[in-house]
N, C-alpha and C positions, 0 to 999 in steps of 0.2 A: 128193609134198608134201602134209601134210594142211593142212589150211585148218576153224578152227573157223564156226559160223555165223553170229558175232557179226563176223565177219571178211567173210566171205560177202557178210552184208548190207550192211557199208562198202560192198565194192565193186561188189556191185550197184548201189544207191543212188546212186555216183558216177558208172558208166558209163549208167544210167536221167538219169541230169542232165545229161551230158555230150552224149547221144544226144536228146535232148527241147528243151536252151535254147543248144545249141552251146558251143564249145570256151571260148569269151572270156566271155559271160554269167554262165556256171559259175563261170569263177576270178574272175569279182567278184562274185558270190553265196558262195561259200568266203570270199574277203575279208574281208566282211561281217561274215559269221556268225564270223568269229576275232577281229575288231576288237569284236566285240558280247561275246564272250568275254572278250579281256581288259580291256572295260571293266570288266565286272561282278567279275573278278578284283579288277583295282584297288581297286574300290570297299570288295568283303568286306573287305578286308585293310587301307583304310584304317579301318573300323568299328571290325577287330580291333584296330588300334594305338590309338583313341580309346575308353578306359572309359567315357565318360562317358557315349556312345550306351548301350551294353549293360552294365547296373548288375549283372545276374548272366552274370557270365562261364563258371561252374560248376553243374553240374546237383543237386549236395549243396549248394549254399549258397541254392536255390531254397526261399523260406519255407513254401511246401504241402508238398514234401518231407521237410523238415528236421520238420512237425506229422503229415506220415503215419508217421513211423520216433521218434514222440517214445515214452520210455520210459517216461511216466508214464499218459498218457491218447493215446497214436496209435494207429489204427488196425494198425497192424504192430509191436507194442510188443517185441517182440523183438530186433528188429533188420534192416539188410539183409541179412545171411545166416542169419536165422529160419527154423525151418519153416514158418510160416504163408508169408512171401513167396517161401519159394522153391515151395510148391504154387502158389499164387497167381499168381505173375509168369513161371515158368519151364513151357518146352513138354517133351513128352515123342516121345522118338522109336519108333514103332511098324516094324519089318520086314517092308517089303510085297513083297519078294524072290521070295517065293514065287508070287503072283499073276502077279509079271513074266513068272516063269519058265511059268505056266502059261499066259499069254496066248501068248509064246512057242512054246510046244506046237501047240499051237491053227494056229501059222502069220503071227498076225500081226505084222508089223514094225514096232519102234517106235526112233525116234530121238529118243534123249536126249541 
């Protein structure tokens, strides 16, 4: 059975809780922390259903946006898919592959 380590740590963190504040403390601190959960659920989502909280619901209809991509005088007067913003806004990815491979050589272990 593999087990990621984002997995791992759940259930470390549970059995560390469980082994530290006892069996009953634990599931009313899990409780809690789900009841605190779906408050904050509730909440986003009654925001979401009321416009009138959140006047820009979209990230294009954001008025600095809408003046950084203006075609007349904005700063990106191109466009969103201009050369300028896509040098500007977008990462590039480099092939470190080989380094891995060499540390690897070397002997040392690395878990990614």
């Amino acid at each position: 059975m593999k087990i990621s380590r984002r997995s791992f740590i759940k259930a470390a963190g549970a059995v560390a809780g469980y082994a530290v504040l006892g069996v009953n403390i634990a599931k009313e601190a899990v409780a809690d922390v789900m009841d605190m959960v779906a408050r904050r659920q509730n909440s986003v989502y009654a925001a979401d259903a009321n416009p009138a909280i959140y006047k820009l619901r979209k990230s294009q209809d954001n008025p600095m946006i809408v003046k950084i991509y203006d075609p007349k005088k904005g700063f990106l007067h191109e466009g969103p898919c201009g050369h300028e913003s896509h040098e500007l806004l977008h990462t590039h990815y480099y092939d470190r592959s080989s380094k891995l491979e060499a540390l690897k050589k070397k002997g040392i272990k690395l878990n990614l």
